[in-house]
C-alpha positions in Angstrom: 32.6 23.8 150.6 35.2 22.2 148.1 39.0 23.9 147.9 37.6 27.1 145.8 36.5 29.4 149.1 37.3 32.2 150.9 38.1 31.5 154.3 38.0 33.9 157.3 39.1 32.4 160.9 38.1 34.1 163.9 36.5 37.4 162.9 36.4 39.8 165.4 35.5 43.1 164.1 33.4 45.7 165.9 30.8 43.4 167.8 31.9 39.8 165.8 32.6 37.3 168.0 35.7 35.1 166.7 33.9 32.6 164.4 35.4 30.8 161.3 33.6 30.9 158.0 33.7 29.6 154.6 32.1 31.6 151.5 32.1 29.7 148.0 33.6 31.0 144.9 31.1 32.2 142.5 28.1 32.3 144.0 25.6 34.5 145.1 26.2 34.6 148.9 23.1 36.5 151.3 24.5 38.2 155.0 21.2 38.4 156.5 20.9 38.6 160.5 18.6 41.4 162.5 19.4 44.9 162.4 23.0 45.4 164.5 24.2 41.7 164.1 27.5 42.5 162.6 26.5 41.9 158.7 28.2 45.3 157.9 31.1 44.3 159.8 31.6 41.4 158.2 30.5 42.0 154.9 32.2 45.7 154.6 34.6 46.4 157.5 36.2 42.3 156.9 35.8 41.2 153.4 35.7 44.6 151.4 38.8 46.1 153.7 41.4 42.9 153.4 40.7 42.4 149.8 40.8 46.2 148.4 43.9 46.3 151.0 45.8 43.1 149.7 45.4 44.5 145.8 46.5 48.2 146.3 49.5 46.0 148.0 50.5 45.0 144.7 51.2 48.9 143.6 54.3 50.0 143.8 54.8 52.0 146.8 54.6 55.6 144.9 51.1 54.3 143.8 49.4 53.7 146.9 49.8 57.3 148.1 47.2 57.8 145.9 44.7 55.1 147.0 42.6 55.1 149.8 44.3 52.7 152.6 42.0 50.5 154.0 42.9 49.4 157.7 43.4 46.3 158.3 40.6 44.1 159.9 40.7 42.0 163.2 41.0 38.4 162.3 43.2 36.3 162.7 43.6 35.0 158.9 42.3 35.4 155.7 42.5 32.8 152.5 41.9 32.8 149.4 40.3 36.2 149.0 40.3 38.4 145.9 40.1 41.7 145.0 36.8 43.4 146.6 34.3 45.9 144.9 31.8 47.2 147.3 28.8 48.9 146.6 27.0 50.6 149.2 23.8 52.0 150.3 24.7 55.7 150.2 25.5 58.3 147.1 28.7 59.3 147.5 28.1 61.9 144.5 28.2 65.4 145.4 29.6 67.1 142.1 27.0 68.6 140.3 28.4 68.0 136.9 28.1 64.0 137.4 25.0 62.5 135.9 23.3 59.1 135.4 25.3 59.0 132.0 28.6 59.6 133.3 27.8 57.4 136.3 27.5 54.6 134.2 30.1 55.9 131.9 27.3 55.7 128.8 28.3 59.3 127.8 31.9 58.5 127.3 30.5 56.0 124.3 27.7 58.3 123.4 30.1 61.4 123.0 32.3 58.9 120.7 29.2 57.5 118.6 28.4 60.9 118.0 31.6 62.2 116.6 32.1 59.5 114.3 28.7 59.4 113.0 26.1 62.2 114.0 25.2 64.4 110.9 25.8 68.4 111.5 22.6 69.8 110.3 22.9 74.1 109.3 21.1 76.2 111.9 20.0 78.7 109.7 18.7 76.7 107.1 18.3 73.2 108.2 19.8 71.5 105.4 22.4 68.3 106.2 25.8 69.7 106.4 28.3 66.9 104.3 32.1 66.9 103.9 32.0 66.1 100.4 34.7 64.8 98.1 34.5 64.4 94.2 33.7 60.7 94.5 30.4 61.3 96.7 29.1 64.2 95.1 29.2 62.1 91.6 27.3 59.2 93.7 25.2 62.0 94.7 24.4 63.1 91.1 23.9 60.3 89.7 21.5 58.9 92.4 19.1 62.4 91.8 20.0 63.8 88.1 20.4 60.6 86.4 19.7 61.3 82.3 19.5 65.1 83.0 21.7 67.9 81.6 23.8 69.7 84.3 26.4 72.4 84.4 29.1 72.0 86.7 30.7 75.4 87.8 33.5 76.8 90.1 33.0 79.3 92.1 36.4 81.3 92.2 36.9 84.6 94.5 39.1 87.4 93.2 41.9 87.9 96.1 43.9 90.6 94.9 43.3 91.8 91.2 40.2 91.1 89.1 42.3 91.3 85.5 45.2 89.3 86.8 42.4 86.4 87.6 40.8 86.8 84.2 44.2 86.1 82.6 45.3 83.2 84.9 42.1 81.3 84.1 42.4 81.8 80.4 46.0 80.3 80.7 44.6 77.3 82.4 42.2 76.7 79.9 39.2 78.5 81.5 37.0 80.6 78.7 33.6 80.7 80.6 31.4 81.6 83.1 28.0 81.2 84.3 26.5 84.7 84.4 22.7 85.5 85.3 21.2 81.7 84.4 23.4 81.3 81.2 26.8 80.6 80.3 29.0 83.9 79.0 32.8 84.0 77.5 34.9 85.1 80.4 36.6 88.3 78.4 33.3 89.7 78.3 32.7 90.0 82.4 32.9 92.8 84.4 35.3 93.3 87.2 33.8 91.6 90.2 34.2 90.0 93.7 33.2 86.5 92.4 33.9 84.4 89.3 31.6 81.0 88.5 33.9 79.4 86.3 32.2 77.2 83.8 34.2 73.5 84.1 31.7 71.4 82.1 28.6 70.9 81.1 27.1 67.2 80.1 24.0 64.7 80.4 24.7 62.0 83.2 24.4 58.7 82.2 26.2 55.7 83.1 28.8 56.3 80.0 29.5 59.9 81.9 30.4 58.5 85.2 34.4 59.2 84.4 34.0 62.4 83.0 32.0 63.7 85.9 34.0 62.5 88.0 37.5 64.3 86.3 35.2 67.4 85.9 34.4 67.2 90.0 37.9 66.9 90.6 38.7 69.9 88.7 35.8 72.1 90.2 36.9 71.1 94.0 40.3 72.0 93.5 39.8 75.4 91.3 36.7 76.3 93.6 38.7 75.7 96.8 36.6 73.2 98.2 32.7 74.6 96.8 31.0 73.1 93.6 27.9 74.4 92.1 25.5 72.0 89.8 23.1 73.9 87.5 20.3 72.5 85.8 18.9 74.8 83.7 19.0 78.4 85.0 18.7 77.4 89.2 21.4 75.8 91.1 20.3 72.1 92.1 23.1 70.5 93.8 26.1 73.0 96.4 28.9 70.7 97.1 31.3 71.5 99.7 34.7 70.1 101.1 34.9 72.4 103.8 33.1 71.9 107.4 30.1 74.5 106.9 26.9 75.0 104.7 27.6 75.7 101.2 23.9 77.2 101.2 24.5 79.9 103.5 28.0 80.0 104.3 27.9 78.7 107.6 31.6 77.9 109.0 31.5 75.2 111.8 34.8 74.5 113.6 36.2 70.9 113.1 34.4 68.4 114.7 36.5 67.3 118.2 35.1 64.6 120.2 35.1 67.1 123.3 32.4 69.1 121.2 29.8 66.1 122.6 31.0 66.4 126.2 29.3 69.2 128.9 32.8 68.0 131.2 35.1 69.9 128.0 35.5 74.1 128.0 34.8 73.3 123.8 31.5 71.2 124.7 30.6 73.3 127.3 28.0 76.2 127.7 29.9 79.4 127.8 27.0 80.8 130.3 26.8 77.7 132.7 30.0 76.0 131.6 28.5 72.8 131.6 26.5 72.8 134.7 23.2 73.4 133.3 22.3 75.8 136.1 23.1 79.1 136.8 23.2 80.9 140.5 20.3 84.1 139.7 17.8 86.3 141.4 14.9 83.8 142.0 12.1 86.5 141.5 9.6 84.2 143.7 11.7 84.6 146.4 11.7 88.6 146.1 7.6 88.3 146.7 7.0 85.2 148.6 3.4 85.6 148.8 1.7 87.7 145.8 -1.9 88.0 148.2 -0.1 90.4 149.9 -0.1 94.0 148.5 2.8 96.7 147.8 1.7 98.1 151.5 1.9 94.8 152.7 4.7 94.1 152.1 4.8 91.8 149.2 8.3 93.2 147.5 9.9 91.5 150.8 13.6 92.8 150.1 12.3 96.2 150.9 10.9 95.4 154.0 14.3 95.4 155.5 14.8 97.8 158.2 18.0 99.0 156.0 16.0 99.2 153.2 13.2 102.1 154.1 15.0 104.5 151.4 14.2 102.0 148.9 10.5 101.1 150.3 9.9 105.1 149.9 11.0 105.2 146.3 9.4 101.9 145.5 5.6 104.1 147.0 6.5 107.2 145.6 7.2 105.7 141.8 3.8 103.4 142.8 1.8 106.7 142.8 3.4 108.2 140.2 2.1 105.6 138.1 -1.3 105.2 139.2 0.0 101.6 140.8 -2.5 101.0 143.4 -1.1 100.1 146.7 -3.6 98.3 148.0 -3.8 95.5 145.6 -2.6 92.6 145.7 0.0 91.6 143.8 -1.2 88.5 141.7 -4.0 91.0 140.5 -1.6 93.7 139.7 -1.1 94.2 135.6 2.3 92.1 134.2 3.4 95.8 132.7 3.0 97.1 136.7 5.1 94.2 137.4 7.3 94.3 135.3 8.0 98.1 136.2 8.2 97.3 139.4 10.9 94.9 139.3 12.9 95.8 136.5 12.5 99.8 136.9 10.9 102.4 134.6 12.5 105.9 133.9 14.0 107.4 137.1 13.1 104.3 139.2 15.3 101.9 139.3 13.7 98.9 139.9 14.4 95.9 142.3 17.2 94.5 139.4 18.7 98.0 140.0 18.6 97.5 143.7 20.4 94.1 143.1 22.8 95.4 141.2 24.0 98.2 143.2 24.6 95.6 146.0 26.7 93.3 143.8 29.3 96.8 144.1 29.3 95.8 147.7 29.8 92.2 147.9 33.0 92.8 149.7 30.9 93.1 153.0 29.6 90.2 154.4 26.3 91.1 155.5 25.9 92.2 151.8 26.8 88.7 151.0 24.4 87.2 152.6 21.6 89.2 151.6 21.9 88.4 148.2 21.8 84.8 149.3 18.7 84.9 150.4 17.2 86.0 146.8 19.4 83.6 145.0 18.5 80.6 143.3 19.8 78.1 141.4 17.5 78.4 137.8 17.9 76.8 134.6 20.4 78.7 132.4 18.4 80.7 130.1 21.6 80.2 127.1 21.6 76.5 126.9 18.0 75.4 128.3 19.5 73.1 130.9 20.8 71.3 128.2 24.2 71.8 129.1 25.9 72.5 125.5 27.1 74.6 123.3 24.6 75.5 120.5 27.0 74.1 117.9 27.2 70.4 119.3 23.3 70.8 119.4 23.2 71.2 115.6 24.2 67.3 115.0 21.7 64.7 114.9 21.3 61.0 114.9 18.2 60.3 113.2 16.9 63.4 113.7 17.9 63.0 117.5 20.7 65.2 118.6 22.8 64.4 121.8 20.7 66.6 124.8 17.6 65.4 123.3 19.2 61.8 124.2 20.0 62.3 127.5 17.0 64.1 128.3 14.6 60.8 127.1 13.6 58.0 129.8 16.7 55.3 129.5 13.3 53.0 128.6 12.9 55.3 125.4 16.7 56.1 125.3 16.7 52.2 125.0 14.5 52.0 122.1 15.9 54.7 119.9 19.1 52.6 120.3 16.9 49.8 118.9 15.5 51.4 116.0 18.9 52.9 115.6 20.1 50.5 112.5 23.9 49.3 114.0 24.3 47.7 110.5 25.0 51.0 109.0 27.6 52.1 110.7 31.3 50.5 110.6 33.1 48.3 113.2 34.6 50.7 115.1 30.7 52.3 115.8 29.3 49.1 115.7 31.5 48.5 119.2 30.1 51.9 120.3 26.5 51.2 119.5 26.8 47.8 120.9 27.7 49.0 124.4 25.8 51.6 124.6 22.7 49.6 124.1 24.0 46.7 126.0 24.3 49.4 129.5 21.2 50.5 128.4 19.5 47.2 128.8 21.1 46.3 132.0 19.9 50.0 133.4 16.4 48.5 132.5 16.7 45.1 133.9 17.6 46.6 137.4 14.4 49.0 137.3 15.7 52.2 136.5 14.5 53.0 133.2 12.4 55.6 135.0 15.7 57.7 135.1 17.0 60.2 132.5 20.8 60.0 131.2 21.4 64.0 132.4 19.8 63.3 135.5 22.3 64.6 138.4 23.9 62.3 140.3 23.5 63.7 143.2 19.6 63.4 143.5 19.6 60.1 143.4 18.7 57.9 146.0 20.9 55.3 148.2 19.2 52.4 146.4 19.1 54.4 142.6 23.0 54.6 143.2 23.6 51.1 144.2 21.6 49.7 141.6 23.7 51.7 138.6 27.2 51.0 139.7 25.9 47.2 140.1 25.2 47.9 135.9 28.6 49.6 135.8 30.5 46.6 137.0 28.2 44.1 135.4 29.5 46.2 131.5 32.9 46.2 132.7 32.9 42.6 132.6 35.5 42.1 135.5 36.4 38.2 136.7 37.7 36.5 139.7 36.6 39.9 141.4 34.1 40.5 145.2 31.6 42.4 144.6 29.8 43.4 148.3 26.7 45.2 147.7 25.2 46.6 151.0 20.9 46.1 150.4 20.7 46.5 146.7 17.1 45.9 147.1 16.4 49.2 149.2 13.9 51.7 147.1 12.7 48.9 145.3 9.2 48.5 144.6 8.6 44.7 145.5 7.7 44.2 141.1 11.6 45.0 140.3 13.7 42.7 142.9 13.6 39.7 140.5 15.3 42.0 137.9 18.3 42.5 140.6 18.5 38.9 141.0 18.7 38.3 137.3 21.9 41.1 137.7 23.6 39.2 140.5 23.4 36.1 138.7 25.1 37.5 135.8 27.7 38.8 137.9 28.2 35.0 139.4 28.1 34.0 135.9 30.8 35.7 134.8 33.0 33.7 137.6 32.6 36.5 140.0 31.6 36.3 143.9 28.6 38.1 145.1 28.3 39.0 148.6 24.5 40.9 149.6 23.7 42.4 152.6 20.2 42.0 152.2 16.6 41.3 154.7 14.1 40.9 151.6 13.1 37.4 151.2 12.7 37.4 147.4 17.0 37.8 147.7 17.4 35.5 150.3 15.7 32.7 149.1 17.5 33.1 145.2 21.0 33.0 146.7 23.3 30.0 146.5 24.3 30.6 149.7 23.3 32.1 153.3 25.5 33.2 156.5 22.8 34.8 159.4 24.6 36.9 162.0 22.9 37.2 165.2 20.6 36.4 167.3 20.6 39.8 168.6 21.7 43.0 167.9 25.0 44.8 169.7 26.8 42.8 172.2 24.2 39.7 171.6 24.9 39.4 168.2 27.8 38.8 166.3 27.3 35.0 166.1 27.3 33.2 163.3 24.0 31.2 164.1 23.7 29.9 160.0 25.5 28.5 157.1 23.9 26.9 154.3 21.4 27.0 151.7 18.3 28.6 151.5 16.2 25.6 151.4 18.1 24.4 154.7 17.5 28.1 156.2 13.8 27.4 155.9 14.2 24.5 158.1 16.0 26.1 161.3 14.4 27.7 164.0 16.4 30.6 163.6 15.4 34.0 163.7 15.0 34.9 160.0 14.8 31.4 159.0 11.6 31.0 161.4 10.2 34.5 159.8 11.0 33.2 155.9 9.1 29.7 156.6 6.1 32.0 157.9 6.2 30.6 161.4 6.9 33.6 163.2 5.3 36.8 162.6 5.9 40.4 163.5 4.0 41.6 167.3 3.7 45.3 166.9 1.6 46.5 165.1 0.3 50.3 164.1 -2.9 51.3 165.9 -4.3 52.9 163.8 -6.1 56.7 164.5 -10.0 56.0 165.0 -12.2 58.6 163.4 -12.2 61.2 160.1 -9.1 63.8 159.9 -10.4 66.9 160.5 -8.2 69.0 158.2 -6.3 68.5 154.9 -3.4 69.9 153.1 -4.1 70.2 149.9 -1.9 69.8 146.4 -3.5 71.2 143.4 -2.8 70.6 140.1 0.6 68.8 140.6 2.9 68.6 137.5 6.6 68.4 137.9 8.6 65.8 136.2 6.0 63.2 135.6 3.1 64.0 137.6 -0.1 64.3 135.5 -1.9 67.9 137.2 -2.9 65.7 140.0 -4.8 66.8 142.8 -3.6 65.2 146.6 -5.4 65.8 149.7 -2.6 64.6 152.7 -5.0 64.3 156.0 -3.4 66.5 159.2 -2.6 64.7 162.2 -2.3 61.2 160.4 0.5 58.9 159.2 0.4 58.7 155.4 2.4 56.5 153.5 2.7 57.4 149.5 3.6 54.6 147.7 4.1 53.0 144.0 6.4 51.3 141.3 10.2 52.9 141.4 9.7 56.0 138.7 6.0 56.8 139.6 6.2 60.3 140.5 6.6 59.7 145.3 9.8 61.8 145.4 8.6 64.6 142.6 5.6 64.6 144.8 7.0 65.0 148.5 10.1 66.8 148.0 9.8 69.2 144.6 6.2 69.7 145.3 4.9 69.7 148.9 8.5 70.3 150.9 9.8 72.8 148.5 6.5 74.4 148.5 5.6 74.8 151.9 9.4 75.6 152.2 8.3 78.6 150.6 5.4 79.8 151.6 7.1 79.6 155.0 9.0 82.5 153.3 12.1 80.1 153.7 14.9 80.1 151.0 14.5 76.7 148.8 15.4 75.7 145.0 12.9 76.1 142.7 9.4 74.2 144.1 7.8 71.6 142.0 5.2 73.0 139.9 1.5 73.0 140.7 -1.6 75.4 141.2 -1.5 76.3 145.2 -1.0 74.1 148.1 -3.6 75.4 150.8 -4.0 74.0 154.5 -0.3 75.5 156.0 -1.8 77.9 158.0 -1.8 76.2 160.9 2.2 74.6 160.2 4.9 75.7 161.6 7.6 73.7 160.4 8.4 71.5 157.9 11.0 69.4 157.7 12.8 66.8 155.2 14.0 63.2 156.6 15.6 61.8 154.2 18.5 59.5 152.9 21.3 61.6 152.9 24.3 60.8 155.7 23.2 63.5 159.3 26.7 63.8 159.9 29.9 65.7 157.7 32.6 65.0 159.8 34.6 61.9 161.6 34.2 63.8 165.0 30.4 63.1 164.4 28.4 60.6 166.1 25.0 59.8 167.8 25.4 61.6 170.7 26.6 64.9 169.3 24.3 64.8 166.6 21.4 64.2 169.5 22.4 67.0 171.6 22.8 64.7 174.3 26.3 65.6 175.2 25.0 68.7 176.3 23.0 67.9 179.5 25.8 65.3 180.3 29.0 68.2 180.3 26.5 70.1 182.1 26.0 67.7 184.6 29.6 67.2 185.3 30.4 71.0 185.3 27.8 71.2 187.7 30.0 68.9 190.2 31.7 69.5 193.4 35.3 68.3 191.8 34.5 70.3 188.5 33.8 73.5 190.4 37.1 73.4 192.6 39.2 72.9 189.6 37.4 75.8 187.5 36.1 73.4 184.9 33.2 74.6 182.4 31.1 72.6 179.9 33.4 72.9 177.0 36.2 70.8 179.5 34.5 67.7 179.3 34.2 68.0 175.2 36.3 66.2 172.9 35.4 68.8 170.0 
């Protein structure tokens, strides 16, 4: 192995069985072994804990209260090891204001490229809003009006006394005025709120450039800030050195770098303060199922037992206004509808019923309720966008900041591209650079499928791994561990090689790269490979391989043998002889990225759905089908992915979600509990001869 390794001797954590081991220094290492070997033992619970432990060590003791404490691991020594990164397979996000951008800390650079160079454009009337000083409105002039005549005016506002104005101009040397299209002696105007004083009037031409620029000077500072250029009787040019439109008057408040962040009160929509969501009546939840009519039952808050006051009204105002009962709802008109559920004259609606309940939220039974007619829905102030309206108003090339994090990091990737860096100076340049360069690497692991304001939280195990391995990679660390626990997980088989190329740039930046990792395509491009085994539990824990992957291929070893295609798997799926007999059906599917796609999923069948990372699986089974059937079960759920109908749940009567997310919240949480097989067990000893004489129930033998 040379001197430059870390060296571990006798590693006995969880099931490890006291071997000594050598890992090289800046390589690509692969922990591969069978399922319950001890790779997560030794990768995570040995190499991660001793060298995050040894460097929060080197904090002063007042520091370290503030760092997690990682418990020591059983071996008996440990050289050479540096401070350990470890990236594993679950999302520990669960703040809904985190997002894909400030995951990979992109929006901390966007926010800054922004504010230094994004262009305010005026909301009422579009135009480019420009700070302008005497020295770029003459650049400006003489670009456009070159070898024209222009008059160059002030535009001075009477504060206290119109006469006492007239005579302060005259003693600086001011006799005129531009009145109605032509230029007037100032004795002769009338009292008013509003003077245009008349500074100069010339032809530009390159022999002008100094006058211009003496009579700009004058205008800014007698105008206060506002210019007006007049070219025969319209105004061509407004020049402003105040933050706001000289068009329209629009003020904007001085641009803060907080102003490009949804995380800042200032950036912030005041409605959803940032979130992007607001907690609201979903409206589909209040009728379930429109096929059902008013005497069904389709307004299902009314059908309440608590409610039959309200049921009574809701029929009584129904035949007031011819609103047939019988009906069902879908085919009811939207004005019936909407009287229905927003209230018309002396009825007062199911929104009225709503908000006489919020006057009792102090009850808990009123609490609930609501719950179950409340939805998280896109806030109807900001769009979702999360912003304020004013930080929506600057643009970069046309592109403001939501519209950027709403775009495909692919597309986000080639705005950034197209986005000339030469322009801008060498503080932006530096922003620009690293925004594209995260970018890229966000790419080259497969997830330019993802969007910069996607949440956090709804991102896989894999999805997470694979952007904090493109956070580390831009923070360009050295001499660091990085442990990343199956990188590969969620991959479709066409993007591995682009994690490889990321772990090799991690290596090459004279890092070490430990992988827990079973797919070959990793295996076989490490440097180096330890297998754990042979079995799982008490028979594994060995150390049964060290080497290269070329040398793996040679060993009768258990992933070795499986690598070289000698050994292949025995069990095998029968599959189900014969046609399904029923479908459930998806029509016209559409959320995210899904193209109004039709899906027929056979009953009584395993179905696998499958495709590149991005392609639309997730949008289909969990926004579409298990938010939709969630529904139709009449079961509170967000928002369902959008499609036509889904028919063929008649005969279901459950659905349920399996997913990645961790089964257990708490430490006192493990198989058994979360199985319910402690239950029969405290059973069976409370049902003893020994339990009984001492009085002892089920809830003795529980440790909760």
């Amino acid at each position: 192995m040379g001197s430059r390794a870390i060296r571990l001797y006798e590693l006995r954590q969880n099931n490890l069985k006291g071997f000594d081991l050598s890992l090289p220094f800046h390589k690509v290492i692969a922990i591969t072994g069978v399922s319950g070997s001890g790779k997560s033992s030794l990768a995570l619970d040995t190499l991660y804990a001793e060298g995050q432990r040894r460097y929060v060590e080197t904090f002063s003791a007042y520091a370290r209260q503030f760092l997690e404490r990682m418990p020591r691991p059983k071996v008996r020594r440990i050289e050479n090891i540096p401070p350990a990164i470890a990236i594993e397979q679950v999302n520990p996000v669960k703040n809904s204001r985190s997002t894909v951008g400030t995951l990979t800390e992109i929006n901390h650079f966007v926010k800054m490229l922004f504010y230094r160079e994004a262009t305010p454009y005026c909301p009422n009337c579009g135009r480019p809003i420009i700070v302008s000083t005497p020295q770029q409105a003459a650049r400006d002039l003489m670009d456009k009006a070159l070898d024209r005549a222009v008059v160059i005016t002030a535009p001075v506002r009477v504060k206290k006394d119109f006469r006492f104005l007239v005579e302060g101009l005259v003693q600086a040397g001011y006799y005129r005025v531009w009145e109605k299209g032509r230029i007037q002696p100032l004795q002769e105007l009338s009292e008013r709120e509003m003077v245009e004083v008349v500074i100069d009037r010339l032809k530009l031409n390159m022999h002008s450039e100094g006058r211009l620029l003496d009579s700009l000077e004058r205008a800014f500072a007698l105008g206060w800030g506002e210019v007006l250029i007049y070219e025969g009787q319209d105004v061509v040019e407004k020049y402003s050195a105040e933050h706001g439109c000289p068009y329209c008057g629009t003020v904007l408040s001085p641009r803060n770098p907080n102003l490009f962040s949804f995380n800042s009160p200032v950036g912030a929509c005041p409605e959803c303060h940032g979130f992007g969501r607001v907690i609201d009546i979903d409206w589909d939840l209040v009728v379930p199922n429109p096929k059902l009519s008013i005497k069904e039952g389709a307004v299902k808050v009314f059908e309440a037992p608590a409610a039959w006051e309200e049921r009574e009204d809701l029929l009584r105002f129904c035949r007031g206004q011819g609103i047939p009962l019988g009906k069902p709802w879908e085919t009811l008109p939207q004005e019936a509808k909407q009287s229905i559920l927003f209230g018309k004259g002396h009825w007062y609606g199911v929104k009225g019923f709503f908000d006489w309940l919020e006057t009792k939220r102090y009850k808990a039974h009123v609490r609930i309720f609501l719950s179950r007619y409340r939805a998280y829905l896109t806030c109807p102030q900001c769009h979702g966008t999360r912003f304020t309206k004013e930080a929506l108003i600057y643009k970069l090339d046309g592109c403001n900041i939501a519209k950027l994090y709403g775009l495909p990091i692919g597309d986000a990737f080639q705005f950034m591209e197209q986005l000339a860096g030469e322009r801008f100076d060498v503080a932006s340049r530096l922003l620009f650079q690293e925004i594209r360069r995260r970018l890229l690497y966000l790419c080259n692991v497969g997830l330019d499928y993802l969007t910069l304001d996607r949440q956090s939280r709804t991102l896989s195990g894999g999805e997470v791994a694979r952007a904090m391995l493109t956070r580390a990679l831009a923070s360009s660390l050295v001499e660091t561990l990085y442990i990343l626990d199956e990188p590969s997980r969620g991959l479709h088989a066409r993007d591995v090689s682009r994690v490889v190329q990321t772990l090799r740039r991690l290596s090459n930046q004279k890092n070490t790269v430990c992988v827990v990792e079973h797919d070959p395509q990793i295996i076989l491009s490490s440097d180096f490979v330890a297998e754990l085994g042979p079995g799982a539990g008490e028979r594994g824990g060995r150390l049964v391989f060290t080497g290269s992957p070329s040398d793996l291929l040679q060993k009768e070893t258990i992933t070795g043998s499986y690598l070289a295609g000698r050994s292949r798997p025995t069990h095998t799926l029968s599959q189900t002889q014969g046609p399904p007999e029923s479908f459930i059906i998806i029509e016209g599917a559409s959320e995210n990225n899904l193209k109004d796609i039709n899906v027929s999923i056979p009953k009584g069948r395993l179905t696998v759905i499958t495709g590149v990372s991005g392609s639309g699986k997730s949008t289909l089974l969990e926004l579409v089908l298990f938010r939709g059937a969630t529904r139709q079960k009449g079961l509170p759920t967000e928002r369902p992915g959008r499609c036509r109908q889904i028919k063929g749940l008649e005969d279901v009567q459950e659905v349920i979600l399996v997913d990645q997310s961790p089964v257990g919240r708490t430490p006192r949480a493990n198989p058994a509990t979360y199985l319910k097989l402690y239950d029969g067990v405290r059973k069976a000893l409370a049902s003893t001869e020994e339990a009984r004489e001492r009085g002892l129930s089920p809830s003795a033998f529980s440790f909760n």
